[in-house]
C-alpha positions in Angstrom: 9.4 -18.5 -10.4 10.4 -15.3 -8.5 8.2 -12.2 -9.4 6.4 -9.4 -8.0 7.9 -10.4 -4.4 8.4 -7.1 -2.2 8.3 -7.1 1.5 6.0 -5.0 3.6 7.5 -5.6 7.0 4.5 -4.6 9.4 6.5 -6.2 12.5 10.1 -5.6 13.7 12.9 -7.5 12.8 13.7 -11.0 14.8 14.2 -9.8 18.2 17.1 -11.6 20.3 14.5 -13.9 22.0 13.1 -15.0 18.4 16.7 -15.8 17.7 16.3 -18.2 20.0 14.0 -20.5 17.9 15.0 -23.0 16.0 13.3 -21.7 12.7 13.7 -18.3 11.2 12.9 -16.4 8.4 15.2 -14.5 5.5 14.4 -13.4 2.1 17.6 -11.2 -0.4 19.7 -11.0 3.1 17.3 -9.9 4.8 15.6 -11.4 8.3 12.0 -11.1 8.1 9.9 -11.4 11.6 8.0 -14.4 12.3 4.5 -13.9 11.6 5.5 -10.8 8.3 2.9 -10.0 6.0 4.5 -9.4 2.8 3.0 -8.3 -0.6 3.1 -9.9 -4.3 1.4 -8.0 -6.8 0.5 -8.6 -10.1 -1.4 -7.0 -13.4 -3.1 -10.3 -14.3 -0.7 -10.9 -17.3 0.7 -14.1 -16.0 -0.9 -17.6 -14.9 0.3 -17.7 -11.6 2.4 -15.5 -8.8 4.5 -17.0 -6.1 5.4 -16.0 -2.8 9.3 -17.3 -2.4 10.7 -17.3 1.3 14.0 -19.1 2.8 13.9 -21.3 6.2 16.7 -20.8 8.4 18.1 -23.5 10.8 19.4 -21.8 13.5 20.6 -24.8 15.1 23.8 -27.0 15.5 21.9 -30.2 14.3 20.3 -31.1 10.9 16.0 -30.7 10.8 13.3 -32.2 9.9 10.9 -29.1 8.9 7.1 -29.6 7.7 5.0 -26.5 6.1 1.3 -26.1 7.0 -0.7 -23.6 4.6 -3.8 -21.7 5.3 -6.1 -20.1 3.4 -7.2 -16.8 4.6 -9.1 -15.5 1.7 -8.9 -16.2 -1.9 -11.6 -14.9 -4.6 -14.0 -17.2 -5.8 -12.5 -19.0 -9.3 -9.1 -19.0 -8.2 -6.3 -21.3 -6.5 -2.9 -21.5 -4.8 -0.9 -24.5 -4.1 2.4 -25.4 -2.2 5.8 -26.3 -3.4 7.8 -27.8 -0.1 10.6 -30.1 -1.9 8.2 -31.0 -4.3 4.9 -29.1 -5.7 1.6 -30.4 -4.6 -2.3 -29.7 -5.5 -4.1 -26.9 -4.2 -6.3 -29.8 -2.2 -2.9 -30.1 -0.1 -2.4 -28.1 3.3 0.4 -29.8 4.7 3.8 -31.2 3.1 3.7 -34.6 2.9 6.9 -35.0 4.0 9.4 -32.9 5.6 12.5 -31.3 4.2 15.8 -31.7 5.6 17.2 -28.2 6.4 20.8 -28.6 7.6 22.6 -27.1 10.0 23.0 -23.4 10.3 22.0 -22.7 7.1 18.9 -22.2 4.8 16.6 -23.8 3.0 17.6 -24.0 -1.1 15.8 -21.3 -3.3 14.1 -23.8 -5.3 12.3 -25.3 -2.2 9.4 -23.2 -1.1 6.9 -21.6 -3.1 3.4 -19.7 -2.1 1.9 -20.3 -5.5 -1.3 -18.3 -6.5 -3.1 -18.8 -9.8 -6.4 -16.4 -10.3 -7.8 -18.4 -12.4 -8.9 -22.1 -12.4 -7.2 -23.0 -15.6 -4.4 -22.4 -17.7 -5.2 -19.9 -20.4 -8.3 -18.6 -18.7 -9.1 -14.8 -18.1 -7.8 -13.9 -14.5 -9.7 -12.7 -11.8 -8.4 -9.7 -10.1 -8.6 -9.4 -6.2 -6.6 -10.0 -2.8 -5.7 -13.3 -1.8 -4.2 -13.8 1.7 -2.2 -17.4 2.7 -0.4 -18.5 5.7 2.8 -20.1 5.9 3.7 -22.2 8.9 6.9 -23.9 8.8 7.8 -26.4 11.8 9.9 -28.7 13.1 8.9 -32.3 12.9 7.1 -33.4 15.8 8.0 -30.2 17.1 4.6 -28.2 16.0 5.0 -25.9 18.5 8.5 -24.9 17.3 7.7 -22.9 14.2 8.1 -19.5 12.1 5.0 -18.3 9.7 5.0 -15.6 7.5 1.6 -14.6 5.4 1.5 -13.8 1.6 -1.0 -11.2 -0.2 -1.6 -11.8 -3.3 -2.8 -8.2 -4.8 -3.8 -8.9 -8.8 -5.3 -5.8 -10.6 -2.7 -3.8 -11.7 -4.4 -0.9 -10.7 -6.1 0.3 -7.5 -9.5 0.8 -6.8 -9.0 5.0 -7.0 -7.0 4.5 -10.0 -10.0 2.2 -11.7 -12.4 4.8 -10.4 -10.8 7.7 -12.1 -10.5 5.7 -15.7 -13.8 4.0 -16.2 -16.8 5.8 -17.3 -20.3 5.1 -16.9 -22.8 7.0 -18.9 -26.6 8.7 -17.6 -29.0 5.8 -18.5 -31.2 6.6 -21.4 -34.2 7.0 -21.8 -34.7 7.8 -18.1 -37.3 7.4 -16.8 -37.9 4.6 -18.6 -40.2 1.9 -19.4 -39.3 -0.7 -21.6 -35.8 -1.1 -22.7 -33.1 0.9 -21.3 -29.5 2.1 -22.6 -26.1 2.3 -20.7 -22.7 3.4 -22.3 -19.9 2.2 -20.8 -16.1 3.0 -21.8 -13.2 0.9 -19.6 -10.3 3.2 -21.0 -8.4 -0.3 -21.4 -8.5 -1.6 -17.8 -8.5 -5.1 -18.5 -10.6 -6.5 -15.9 -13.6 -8.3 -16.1 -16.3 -6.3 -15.4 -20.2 -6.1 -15.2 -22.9 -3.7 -14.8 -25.8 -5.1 -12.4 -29.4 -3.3 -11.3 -30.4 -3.3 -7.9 -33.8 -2.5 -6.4 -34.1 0.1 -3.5 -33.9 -3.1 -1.2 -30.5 -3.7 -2.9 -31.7 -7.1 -4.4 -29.9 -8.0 -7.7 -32.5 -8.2 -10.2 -30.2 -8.3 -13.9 -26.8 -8.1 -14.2 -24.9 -8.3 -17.5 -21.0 -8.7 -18.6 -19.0 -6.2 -20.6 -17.5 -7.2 -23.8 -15.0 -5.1 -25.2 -13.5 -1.9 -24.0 -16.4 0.4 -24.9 -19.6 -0.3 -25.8 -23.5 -0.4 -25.0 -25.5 -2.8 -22.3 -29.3 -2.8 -23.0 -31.6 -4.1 -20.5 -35.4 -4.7 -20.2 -37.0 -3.0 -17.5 -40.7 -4.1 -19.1 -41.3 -6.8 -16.3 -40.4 -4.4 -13.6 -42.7 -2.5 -11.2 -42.4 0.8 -11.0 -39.9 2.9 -8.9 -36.4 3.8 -8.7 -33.5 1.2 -9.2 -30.3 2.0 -9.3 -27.3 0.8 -11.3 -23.4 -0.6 -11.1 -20.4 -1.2 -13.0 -18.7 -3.8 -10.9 -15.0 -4.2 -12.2 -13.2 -7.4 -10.5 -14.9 -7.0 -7.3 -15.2 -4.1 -7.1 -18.4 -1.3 -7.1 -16.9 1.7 -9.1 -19.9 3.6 -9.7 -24.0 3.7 -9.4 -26.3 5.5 -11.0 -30.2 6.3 -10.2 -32.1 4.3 -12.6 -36.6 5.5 -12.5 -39.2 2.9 -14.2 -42.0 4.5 -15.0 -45.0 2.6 -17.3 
């Protein structure tokens, strides 16, 4: 699968002295820099994103070349996996075996993938967020003789600012209050889970609850709390778009 694949190139192209390795890095006939960060983005409507890349022998002889992976962030609920020859499961780091990359040439187009799901299963709702992986690409028994590029996985389909400018959160009411408490919420269809939580002035979570629907009411009981000021979130994906003051007052 090849989608949502643009390169960010935050490093200079291969230099001559990087030519000089036996691995390099190209993507749509273009070279991209050992150690590249590119971005794949995605609005959440599919089950899974992948990072595609090709591996260049830049050598006169056939190779053996392994991939590593490393995780450098991921959201909690979600997964990514290798494809190196053949796919493996997201418990694998390293290809079990290496592929043979002949001489002066790439890698096939089917052979790598950077897969991301965000989501656990099939089906599931996706979890929106940035996901960063590393991939390492070496010769075997030859670690030191490698290329590495690192994928970001960006799933929302809208920014943060964006989000911000959509989703409206209403005055609690009543306010001050003292036993049960009202909150309007309206996501202007920005499909992204999302949650509104109360905090105490110590920023302690105290009652959080998910939003059903793209408009609609929360209600939460405030009779068990002390009195004081609180204050309240909507959270969408993982991200704090707004608080509120919230006073209990008995």
């Amino acid at each position: 699968m090849k989608n949502f694949l643009s390169l960010i190139l935050f490093s200079l192209l291969l230099n001559g002295v990087a030519l000089a390795q036996s691995l390099s890095l190209e993507w749509d006939n273009v070279v991209v820099a050992d150690g590249t960060e590119i971005l794949v983005e995605g609005d959440g409507s599919e089950d899974e994103y992948v990072a595609n890349m090709l591996v260049r022998n830049n050598t006169n002889t056939n190779l053996d070349v392994t991939l590593r992976r490393e995780t450098l962030e991921m959201p909690d609920g979600t997964q990514n996996f290798i494809c190196w020859g053949s796919c493996f499961g997201p418990g694998v780091d390293e290809s079990p075996s290496p592929v043979i990359v002949r001489a002066d040439t790439t890698s096939a187009d089917w052979e790598f993938g950077g897969h991301y799901m965000p989501k656990m299963e099939y089906g599931d709702p996706f979890i929106s967020g940035i996901a960063r992986v590393k991939y390492t690409f070496f010769v075997d028994g030859n670690e030191a003789d490698n290329v590495s590029f690192i994928a970001k996985f960006n799933i929302s389909g809208v920014s943060v600012d964006e989000i911000a400018e959509k989703v409206i959160l209403s005055n609690a009411y009543p306010n001050p209050a003292s036993s049960i408490v009202s909150i309007d919420y309206n996501l202007n269809s920005i499909h992204i889970p999302a949650q509104i939580a109360i905090y105490n002035m110590l920023g302690q979570n105290i009652a959080n609850q998910h939003i059903e629907g793209d408009m609609g009411k929360l209600q939460f009981s405030v009779a068990d709390l002390d009195e004081g000021v609180y204050f309240y979130s909507i959270i969408v994906g993982n991200q704090t778009v707004e608080t509120k003051k919230l006073v209990v007052r008995k």
